[in-house]
N, C-alpha and C positions, 0 to 999 in steps of 0.2 A: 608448479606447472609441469604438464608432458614433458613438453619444449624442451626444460632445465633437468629432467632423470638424467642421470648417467650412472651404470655400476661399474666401474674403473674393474681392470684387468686383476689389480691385485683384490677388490673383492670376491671376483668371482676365485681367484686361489684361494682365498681363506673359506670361503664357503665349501668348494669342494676337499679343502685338507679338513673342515668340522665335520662336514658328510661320514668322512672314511674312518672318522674317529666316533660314529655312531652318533653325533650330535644330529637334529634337525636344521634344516634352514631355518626355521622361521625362531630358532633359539638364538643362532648364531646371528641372525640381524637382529633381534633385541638386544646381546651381548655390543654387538657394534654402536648401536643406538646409546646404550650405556658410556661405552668409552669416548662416542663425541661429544655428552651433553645434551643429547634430545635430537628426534627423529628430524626436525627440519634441515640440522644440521649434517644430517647423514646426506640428505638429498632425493634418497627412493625407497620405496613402500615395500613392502614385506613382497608382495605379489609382484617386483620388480626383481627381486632377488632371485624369487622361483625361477622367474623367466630368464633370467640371466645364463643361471646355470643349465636350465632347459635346454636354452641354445647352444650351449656350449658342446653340451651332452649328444646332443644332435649328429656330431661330428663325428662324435665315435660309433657310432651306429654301425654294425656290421652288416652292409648291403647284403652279404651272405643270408643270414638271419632274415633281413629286411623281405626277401628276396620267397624266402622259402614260407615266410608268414603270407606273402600274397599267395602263393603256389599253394598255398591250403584251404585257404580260403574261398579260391577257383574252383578246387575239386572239391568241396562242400556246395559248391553251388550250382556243378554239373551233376553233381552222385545225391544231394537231397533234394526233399520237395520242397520248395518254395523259400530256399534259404536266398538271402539278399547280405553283400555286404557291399562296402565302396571304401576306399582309401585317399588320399589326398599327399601330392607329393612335392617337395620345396621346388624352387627353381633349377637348384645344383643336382636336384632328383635324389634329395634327400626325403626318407617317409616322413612325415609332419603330424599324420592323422588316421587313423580305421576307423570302423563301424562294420557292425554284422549283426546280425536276428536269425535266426532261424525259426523252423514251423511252430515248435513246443514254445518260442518265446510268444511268435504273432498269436496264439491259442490262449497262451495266460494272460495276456494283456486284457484280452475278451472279458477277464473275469472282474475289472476295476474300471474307474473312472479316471481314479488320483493316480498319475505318474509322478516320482520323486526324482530327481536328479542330484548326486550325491558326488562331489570331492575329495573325499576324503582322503583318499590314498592314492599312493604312485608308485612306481613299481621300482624297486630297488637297484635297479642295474644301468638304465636310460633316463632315470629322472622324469618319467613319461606319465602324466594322469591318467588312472585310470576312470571313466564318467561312465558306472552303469546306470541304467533307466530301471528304476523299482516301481514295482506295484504290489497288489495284494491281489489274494484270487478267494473265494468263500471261504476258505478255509484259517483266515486270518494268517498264511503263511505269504512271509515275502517271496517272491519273484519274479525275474528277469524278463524285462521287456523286451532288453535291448543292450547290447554295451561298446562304447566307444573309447578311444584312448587318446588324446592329445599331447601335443609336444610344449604347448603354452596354454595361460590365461586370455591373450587376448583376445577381444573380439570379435574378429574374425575367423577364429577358431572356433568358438561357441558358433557363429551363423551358421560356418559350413555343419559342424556338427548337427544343429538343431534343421538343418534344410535337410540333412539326410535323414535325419531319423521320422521326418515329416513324409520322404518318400516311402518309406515302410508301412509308418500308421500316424493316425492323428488323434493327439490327446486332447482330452476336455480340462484338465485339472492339472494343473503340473506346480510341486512343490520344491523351492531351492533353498540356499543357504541364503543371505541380505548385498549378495555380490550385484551394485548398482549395474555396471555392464550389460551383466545375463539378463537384468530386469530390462532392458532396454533392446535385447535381443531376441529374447522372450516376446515381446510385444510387438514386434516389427514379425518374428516368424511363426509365431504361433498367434496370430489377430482373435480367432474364437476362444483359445482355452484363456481360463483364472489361472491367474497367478498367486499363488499364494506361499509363506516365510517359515520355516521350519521354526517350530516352538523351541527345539533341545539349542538353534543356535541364536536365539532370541534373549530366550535365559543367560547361555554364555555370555552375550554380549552387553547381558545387565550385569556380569559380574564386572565390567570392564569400565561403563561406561555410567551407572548410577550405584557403584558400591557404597558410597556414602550415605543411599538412603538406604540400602540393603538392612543398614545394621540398628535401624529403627526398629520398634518392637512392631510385631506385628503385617510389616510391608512383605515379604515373601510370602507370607501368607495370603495377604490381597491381592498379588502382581501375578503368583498363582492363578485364583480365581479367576480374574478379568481376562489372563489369559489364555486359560485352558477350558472355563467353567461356563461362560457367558455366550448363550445361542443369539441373543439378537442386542442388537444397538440399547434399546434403553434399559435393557437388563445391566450393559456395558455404563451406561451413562449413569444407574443407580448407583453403582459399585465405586 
């Protein structure tokens, strides 16, 4: 339950002492996971750990830096045309969150339906996600919609995030990673577009979750097809 997370002080030390030692978080909670006997036991989710340190990180934030990224941001959007960005700041006036577009982004957006929204990386210094907004333009090359940067996963981060990037443009198509949350945020702020689950982390998470039929003769082969190959329902239902 919520209610019962807590990541105790000394995890969030052992996290940041793996960080500096070029481990990942999300190594370092399976490692802890290991040493108590199974995640229940641990108490909080991988994406609980992120946040842990997120915040923590938060602290160290050089308002200086903080300070001089808004300060560019303003003169990009006095000095170009129709650039847009917005920030979002904690209580103690600590930064939490940006977003910015500019004209080349809002121009290539034109050229697609499907916006992708990707996680994958954080920037090394602040612990800070970075969430660019992908597309495609005719030329089958990716990019940039749009891109934003968070301080957490939680979902209030994602709203504020996805309400701005709604002030900018509005997508018909937007594809994520199987994060229930966003799927739920997605749906409350974007009411018209599909939502639809990235295939690459679909896959991963049959390696995770049905490896034991993986290793049937045959089934990658199928799980494949059904999943990448099948335009309509009872082509799916054949299969």
């Amino acid at each position: 339950m919520r209610s019962h997370k807590k990541v105790e002080n000394g995890h969030v030390d052992f996290f940041q002492k793996m960080r500096r030692n070029c481990m990942k978080v999300s190594h370092a909670h399976w490692l802890l996971i290991n040493e108590v006997g199974g995640s229940p036991l641990l108490g909080f989710s991988e994406r609980d750990a992120y946040n842990s340190v997120a915040n923590e990180a938060k602290r160290t934030i050089d308002r200086g830096n903080a300070n001089h990224l808004i300060c560019v941001l303003e003169s990009s959007r006095v000095n170009e045309q129709d650039f847009f960005y917005k920030f979002k700041l904690e209580e103690d006036d600590y930064l939490m969150s940006f977003f910015w577009r500019d004209l080349q982004m809002k121009c290539d957006y034109l050229f697609g339906d499907l916006l992708v929204f990707d996680m994958t990386y954080r920037t090394s210094r602040y612990e800070m996600i970075s969430a660019p907004f992908v597309c495609m333009n005719y030329h089958a090359k990716n990019v940039i919609a749009g891109c934003g940067f968070l301080m957490n996963e939680k979902i209030e981060s994602f709203v504020w995030l996805f309400e701005t990037f709604l002030e900018a443009m509005q997508p018909k198509i937007i594809m994520t990673d199987q994060a229930f949350s966003m799927e739920n945020v997605i749906e409350k702020v974007f009411p018209l577009a599909k939502h639809r689950l990235c295939t690459w982390h679909i896959l991963e998470n049959s390696k995770k979750n049905i490896s034991h039929l993986r290793v049937l003769g045959g089934f990658v082969d199928k799980f494949g097809h059904v999943l990448m190959r099948c335009d309509i329902e009872a082509e799916f239902n054949f299969c």
